[in-house]
SERO-4910 file (N, C-alpha, C, O; in steps of 0.05 Angstrom, whole numbers):
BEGIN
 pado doro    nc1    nc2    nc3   cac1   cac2   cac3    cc1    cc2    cc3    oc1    oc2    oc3
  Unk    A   -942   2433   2547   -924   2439   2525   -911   2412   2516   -909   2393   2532
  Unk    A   -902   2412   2490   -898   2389   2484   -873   2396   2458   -871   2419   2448
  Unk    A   -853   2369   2447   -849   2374   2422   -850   2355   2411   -852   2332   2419
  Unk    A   -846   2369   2373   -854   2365   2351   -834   2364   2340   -824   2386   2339
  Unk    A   -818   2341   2325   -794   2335   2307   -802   2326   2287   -817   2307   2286
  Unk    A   -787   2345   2258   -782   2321   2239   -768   2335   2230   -762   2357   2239
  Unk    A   -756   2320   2204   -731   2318   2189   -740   2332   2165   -755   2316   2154
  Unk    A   -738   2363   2147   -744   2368   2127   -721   2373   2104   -706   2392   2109
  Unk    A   -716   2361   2080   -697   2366   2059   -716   2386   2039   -739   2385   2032
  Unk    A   -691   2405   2032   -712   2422   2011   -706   2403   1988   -691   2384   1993
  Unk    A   -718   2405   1960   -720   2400   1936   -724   2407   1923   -748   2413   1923
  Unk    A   -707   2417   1895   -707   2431   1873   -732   2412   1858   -735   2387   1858
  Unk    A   -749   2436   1846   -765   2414   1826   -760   2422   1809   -767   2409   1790
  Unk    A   -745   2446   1802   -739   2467   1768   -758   2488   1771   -755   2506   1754
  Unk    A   -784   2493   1794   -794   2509   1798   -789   2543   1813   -767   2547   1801
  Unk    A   -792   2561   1825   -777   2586   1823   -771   2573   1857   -749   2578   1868
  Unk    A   -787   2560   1868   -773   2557   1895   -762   2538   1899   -761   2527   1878
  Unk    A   -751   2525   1917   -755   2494   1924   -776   2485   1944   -788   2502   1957
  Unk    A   -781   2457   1947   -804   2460   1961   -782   2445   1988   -760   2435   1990
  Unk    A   -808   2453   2008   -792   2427   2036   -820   2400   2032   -844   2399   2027
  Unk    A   -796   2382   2041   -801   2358   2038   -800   2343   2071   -779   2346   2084
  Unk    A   -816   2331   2079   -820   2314   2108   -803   2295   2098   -814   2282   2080
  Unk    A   -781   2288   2103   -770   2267   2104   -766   2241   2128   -759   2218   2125
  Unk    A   -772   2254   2149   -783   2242   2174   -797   2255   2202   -788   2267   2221
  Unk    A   -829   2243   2193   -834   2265   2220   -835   2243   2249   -846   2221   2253
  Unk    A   -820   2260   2267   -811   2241   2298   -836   2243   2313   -839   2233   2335
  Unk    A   -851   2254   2303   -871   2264   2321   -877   2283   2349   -864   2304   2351
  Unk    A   -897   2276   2370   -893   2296   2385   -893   2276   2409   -894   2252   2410
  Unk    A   -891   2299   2430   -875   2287   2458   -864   2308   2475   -847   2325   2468
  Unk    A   -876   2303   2502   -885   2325   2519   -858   2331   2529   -839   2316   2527
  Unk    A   -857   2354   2539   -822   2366   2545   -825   2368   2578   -815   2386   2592
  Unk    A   -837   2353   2585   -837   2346   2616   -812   2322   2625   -805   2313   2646
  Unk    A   -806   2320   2603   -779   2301   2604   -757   2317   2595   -734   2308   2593
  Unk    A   -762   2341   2590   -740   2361   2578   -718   2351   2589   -705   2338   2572
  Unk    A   -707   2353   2617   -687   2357   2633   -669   2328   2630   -645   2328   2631
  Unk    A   -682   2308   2626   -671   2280   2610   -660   2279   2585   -641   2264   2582
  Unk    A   -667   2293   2566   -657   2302   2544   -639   2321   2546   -622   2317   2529
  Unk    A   -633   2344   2560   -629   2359   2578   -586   2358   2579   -566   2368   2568
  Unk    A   -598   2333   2604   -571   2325   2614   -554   2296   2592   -531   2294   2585
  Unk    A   -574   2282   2589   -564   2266   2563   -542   2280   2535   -521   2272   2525
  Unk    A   -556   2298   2531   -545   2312   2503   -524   2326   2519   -502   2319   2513
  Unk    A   -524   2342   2536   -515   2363   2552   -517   2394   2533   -498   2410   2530
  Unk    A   -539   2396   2523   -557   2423   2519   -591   2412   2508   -599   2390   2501
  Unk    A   -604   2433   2509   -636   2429   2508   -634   2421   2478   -621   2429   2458
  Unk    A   -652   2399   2483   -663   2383   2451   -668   2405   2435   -655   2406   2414
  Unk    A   -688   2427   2439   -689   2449   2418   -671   2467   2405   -675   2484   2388
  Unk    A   -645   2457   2421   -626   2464   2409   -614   2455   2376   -598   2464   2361
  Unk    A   -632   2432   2377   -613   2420   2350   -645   2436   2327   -651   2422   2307
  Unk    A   -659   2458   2332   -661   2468   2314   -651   2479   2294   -633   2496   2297
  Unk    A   -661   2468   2266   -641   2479   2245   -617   2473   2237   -604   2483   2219
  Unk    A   -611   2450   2258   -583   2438   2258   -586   2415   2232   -608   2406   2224
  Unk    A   -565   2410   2223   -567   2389   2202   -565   2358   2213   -549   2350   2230
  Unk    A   -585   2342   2200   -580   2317   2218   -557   2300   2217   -548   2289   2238
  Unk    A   -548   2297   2198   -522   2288   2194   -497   2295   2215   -480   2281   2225
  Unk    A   -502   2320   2219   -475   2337   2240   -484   2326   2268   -469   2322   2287
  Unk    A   -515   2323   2267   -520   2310   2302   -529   2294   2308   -545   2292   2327
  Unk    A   -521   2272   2289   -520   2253   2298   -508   2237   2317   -521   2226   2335
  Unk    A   -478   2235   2313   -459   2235   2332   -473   2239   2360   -477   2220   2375
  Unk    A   -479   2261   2366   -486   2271   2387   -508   2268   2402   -511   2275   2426
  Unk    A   -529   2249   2381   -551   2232   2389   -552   2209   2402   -566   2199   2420
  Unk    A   -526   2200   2385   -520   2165   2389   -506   2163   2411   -500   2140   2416
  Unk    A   -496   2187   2434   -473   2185   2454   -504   2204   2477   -507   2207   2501
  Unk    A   -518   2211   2458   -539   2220   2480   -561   2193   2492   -569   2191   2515
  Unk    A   -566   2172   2464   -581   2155   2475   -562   2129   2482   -576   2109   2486
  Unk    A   -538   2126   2484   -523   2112   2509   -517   2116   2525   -504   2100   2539
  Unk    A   -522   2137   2531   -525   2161   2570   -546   2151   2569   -548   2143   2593
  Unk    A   -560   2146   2562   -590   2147   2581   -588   2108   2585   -587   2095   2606
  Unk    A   -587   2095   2556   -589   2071   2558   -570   2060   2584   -579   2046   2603
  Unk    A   -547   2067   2580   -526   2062   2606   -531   2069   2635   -520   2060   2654
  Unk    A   -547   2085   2636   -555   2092   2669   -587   2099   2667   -598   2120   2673
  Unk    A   -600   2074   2656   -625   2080   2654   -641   2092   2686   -659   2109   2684
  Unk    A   -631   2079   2717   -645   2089   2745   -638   2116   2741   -657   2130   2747
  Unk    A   -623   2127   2736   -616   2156   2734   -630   2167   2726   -635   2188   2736
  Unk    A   -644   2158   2701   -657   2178   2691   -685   2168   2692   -699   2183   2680
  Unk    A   -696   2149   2701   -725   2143   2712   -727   2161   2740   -749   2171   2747
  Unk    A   -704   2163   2754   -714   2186   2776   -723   2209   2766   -738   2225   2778
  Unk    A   -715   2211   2744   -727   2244   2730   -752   2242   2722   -763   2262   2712
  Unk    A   -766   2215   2724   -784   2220   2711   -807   2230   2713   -812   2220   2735
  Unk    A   -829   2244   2708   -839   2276   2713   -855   2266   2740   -860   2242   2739
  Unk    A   -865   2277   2762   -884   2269   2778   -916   2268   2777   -934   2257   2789
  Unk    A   -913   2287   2752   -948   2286   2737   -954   2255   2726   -977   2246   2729
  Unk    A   -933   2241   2714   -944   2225   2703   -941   2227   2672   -944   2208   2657
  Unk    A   -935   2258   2665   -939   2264   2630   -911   2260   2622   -893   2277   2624
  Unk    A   -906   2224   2606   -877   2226   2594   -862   2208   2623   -868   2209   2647
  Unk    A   -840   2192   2608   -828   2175   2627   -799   2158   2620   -795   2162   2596
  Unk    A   -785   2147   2628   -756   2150   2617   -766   2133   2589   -767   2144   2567
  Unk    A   -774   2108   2593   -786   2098   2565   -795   2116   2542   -783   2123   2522
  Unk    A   -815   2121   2549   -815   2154   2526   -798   2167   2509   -795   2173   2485
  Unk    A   -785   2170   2532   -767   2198   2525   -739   2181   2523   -723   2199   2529
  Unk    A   -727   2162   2519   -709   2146   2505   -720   2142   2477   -709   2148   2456
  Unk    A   -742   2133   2481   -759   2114   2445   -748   2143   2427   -727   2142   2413
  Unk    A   -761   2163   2431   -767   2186   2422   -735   2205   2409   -731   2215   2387
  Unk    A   -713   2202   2439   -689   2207   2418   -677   2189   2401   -665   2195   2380
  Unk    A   -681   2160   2412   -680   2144   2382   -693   2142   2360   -683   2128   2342
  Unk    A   -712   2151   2357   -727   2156   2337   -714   2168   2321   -708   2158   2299
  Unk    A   -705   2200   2333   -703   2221   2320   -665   2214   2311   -654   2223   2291
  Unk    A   -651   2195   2334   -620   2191   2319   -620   2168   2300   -599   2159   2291
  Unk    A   -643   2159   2294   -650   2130   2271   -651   2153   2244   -635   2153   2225
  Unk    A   -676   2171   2248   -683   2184   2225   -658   2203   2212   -655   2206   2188
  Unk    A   -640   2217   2235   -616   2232   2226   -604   2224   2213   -597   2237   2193
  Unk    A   -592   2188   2220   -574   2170   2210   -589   2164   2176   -577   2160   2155
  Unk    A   -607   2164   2180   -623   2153   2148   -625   2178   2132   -630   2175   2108
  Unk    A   -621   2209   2143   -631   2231   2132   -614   2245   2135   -619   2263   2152
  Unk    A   -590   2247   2124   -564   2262   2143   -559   2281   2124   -541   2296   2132
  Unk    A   -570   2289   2095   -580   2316   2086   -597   2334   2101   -592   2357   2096
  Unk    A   -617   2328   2119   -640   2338   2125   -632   2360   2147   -610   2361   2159
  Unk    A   -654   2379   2150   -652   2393   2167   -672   2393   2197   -697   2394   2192
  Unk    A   -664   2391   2226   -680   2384   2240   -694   2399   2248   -682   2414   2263
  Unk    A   -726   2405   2245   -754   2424   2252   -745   2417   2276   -726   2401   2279
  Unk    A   -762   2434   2302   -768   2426   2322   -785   2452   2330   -777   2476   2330
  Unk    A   -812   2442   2338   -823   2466   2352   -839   2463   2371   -857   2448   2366
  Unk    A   -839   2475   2401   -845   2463   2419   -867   2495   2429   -880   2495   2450
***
């Protein structure tokens, strides 16, 4: 199992719907590091489905200085399979608190 982030803004074109727009896709990335993300944020990354990026941001940027600040802490978590590793799974919420900060209309997909 794995997840899949990105950032979608709808957009009026004058047409009867609006369309959604990829405004940043974070890509994917196995949730064998869930529990790193986990305790960092202090609730499950899939939680910020639907959430607006702008509102969680904040909450990104204090999630990836928990991890940056006690990086051995959270390399002990790192899965025993081998799938996913604190490197990973740091890159990956910065990714996704870079794209928030640049996309803070957007709304965050996540589907795992």
């Amino acid at each position: 199992m794995s997840y899949d982030v990105a950032l979608y803004l709808q957009v009026d074109t004058g047409g009867p719907e609006p369309i959604d727009y990829c405004a940043a896709d974070i890509g994917n990335y196995t949730s064998n590091v869930s529990r790193m993300w986990e305790e960092a944020l202090g609730h499950r990354l899939a939680d910020l489905h639907g959430r607006n990026a702008g509102d969680s941001a904040d909450a990104l940027k204090q999630a990836v200085a928990a991890m940056e600040d006690r990086p051995d802490h959270y390399r002990a978590m790192n899965p025993a399979n081998g799938w996913g590793d604190y490197e990973g799974a740091l890159d990956y919420l910065r990714r996704l608190m870079t794209a928030c900060c640049a996309h803070p209309k957007a709304e965050i997909y996540i589907s795992h």
